[in-house]
N, C-alpha and C positions, 0 to 999 in steps of 0.2 A: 510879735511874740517876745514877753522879756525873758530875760536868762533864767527866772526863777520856774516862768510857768514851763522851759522848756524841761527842767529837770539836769541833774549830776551827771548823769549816765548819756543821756540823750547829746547833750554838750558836751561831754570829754568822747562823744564817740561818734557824732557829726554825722554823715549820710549810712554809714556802718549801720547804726544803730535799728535803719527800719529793714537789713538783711537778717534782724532775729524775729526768731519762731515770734508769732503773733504774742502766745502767752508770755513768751520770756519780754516782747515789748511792755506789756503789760503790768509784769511783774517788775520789771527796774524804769517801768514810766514812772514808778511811785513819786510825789512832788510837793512843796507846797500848792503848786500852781497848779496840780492836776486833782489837790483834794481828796487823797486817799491814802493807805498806808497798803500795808502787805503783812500777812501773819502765814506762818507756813505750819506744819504739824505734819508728823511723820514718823519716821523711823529710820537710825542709822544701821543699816548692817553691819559695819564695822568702824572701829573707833581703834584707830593703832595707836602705836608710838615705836621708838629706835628702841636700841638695846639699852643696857642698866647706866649705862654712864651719861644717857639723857634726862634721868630724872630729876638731878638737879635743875637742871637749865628748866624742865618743865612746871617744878614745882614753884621756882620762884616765881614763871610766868602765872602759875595758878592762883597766886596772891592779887594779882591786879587783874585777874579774868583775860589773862594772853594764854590760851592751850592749858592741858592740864596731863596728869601724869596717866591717868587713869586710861586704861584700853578694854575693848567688850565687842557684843554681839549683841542685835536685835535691841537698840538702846533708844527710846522715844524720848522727841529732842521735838523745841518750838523755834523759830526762827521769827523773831520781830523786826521789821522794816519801815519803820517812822518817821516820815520826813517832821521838822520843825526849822528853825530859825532861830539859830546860838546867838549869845550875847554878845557876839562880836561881828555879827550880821549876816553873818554866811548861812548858805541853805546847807543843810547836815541831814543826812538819812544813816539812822541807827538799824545797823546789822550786828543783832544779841540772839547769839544762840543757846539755849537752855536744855542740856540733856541731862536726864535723870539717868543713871549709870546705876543706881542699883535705890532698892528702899529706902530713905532718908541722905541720902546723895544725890546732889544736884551741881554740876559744873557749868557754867557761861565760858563762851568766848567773846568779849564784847568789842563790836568794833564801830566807828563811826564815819562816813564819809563826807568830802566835800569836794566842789570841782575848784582847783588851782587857777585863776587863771595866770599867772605868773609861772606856774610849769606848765599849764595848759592841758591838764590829765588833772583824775581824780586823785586825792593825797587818802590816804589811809590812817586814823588815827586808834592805833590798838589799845584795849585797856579802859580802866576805870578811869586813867588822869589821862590819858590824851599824852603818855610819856614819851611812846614812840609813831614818829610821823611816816608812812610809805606811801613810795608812788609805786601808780598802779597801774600798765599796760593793757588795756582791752582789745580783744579780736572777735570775729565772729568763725565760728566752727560750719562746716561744709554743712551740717543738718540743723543751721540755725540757732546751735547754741552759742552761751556766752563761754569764752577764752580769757583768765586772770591770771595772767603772771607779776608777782611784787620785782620792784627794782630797790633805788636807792633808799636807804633807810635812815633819819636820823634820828635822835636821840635830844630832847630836851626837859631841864629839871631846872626852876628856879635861872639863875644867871648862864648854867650849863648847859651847852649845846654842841654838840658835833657831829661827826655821821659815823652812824654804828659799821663795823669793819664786819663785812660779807660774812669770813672768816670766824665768828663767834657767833654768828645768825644762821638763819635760811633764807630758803627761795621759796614763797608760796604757789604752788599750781595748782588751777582751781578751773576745775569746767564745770558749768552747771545747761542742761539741756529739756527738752521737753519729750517725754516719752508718749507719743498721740497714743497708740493702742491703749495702755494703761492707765492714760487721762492725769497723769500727775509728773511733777519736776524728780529730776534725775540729780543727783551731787555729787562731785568726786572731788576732794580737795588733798593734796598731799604739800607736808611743807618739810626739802632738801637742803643741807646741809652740802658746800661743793665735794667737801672732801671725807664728812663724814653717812654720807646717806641719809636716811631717812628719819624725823626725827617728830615726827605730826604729821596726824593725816585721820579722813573718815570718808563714807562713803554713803549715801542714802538715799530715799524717795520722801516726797508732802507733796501735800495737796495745799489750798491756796485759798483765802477770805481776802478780800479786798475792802478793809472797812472805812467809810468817810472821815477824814479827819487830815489837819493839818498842824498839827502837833505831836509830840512822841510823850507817850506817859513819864513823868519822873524818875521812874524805876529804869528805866530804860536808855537813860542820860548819863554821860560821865559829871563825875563829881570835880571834874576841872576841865576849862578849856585850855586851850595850847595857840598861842596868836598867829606862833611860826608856823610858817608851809616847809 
């Protein structure tokens, strides 16, 4: 089996991988090499955010599709899951989430992944340009869900590189699980600030199409790659 047909997920999470619920395998088997994507459709119950002195930090994330300022109830949201093959050879599956917040309001969080092997974990690239790079911690939850906590984060622009300081960021924690009675995926995603709480977050249910393809539509790509891990 080569690295590509085994998939991002499968590869950064080794024998783990087959202690998830059947559908959550299913669902992040997405691959070039397994020929399919993932589109999810739903509904968030709730879409937070911190108190007033986050909006800055939010809004500017809202410029490149990283979180947005905006909080609700009952908000239907798409989740695209895309595997392709970037121009820089890597196998990439695009996680674009699309929630409509209210009549002519529509906010993304775009993000796009790839497996490191040189960190040996999945890197996480936020955003339209691919400006902020995270790695990503995977576990498996007692009832077969998936377990995402972000760790180091850096920062690259042009010649500029460093690593973003904890302290002006969050920690994303992100469990997603399968709910058998009610036949569809469960989400809870919240993203912490150490010192200041809670600063993004949402929570919701979809259901799941698995359509053939090995490519990510255009729309659904960032507009810049990032070479660095």
């Amino acid at each position: 089996m080569s690295a590509t047909d085994e998939g991002v997920f499968r590869r950064a999470m080794g024998a783990d991988f087959d202690r998830l619920h059947p559908q959550l395998q299913r669902r992040f088997g997405v691959g070039v090499g397994a020929g399919y994507g993932c589109i999810g459709r739903g509904v968030m119950s709730e879409v937070r955010r911190g108190p007033w002195w986050t909006l800055p930090f939010l809004m500017l994330g809202a410029a490149r599709n990283i979180m947005f300022p905006e909080r609700g109830r009952d908000i239907p949201f798409i989740i695209d899951n895309h595997p392709y093959v970037d121009s820089l050879g890597r196998e990439t599956v695009t996680f674009v989430r699309t929630m409509t917040i209210r009549p002519g309001r529509r906010r993304r969080f775009d993000a796009t992944m790839i497996y490191s092997e040189a960190r040996g974990r999945i890197v996480d690239y936020l955003g339209t340009h691919q400006h902020l790079a995270v790695d990503l911690a995977l576990s498996v939850t007692d009832d077969g869900g998936l377990r995402l906590t972000s760790g180091e984060q850096r920062f690259y622009e042009g010649p500029v590189a460093f690593r973003f300081p904890m302290l002006l960021s969050g920690t994303a924690h992100l469990t997603e699980r399968f709910d058998d009675d009610k036949q569809c995926f469960v989400i809870d995603l919240e993203v912490r600030n150490r010192l200041f709480g809670l600063l993004f977050g949402y929570r919701g249910e979809f259901v799941c199409e698995f359509p053939a393809l090995t490519d990510a539509p255009a729309a659904t790509k960032p507009y810049r790659e990032e070479p660095r891990e």
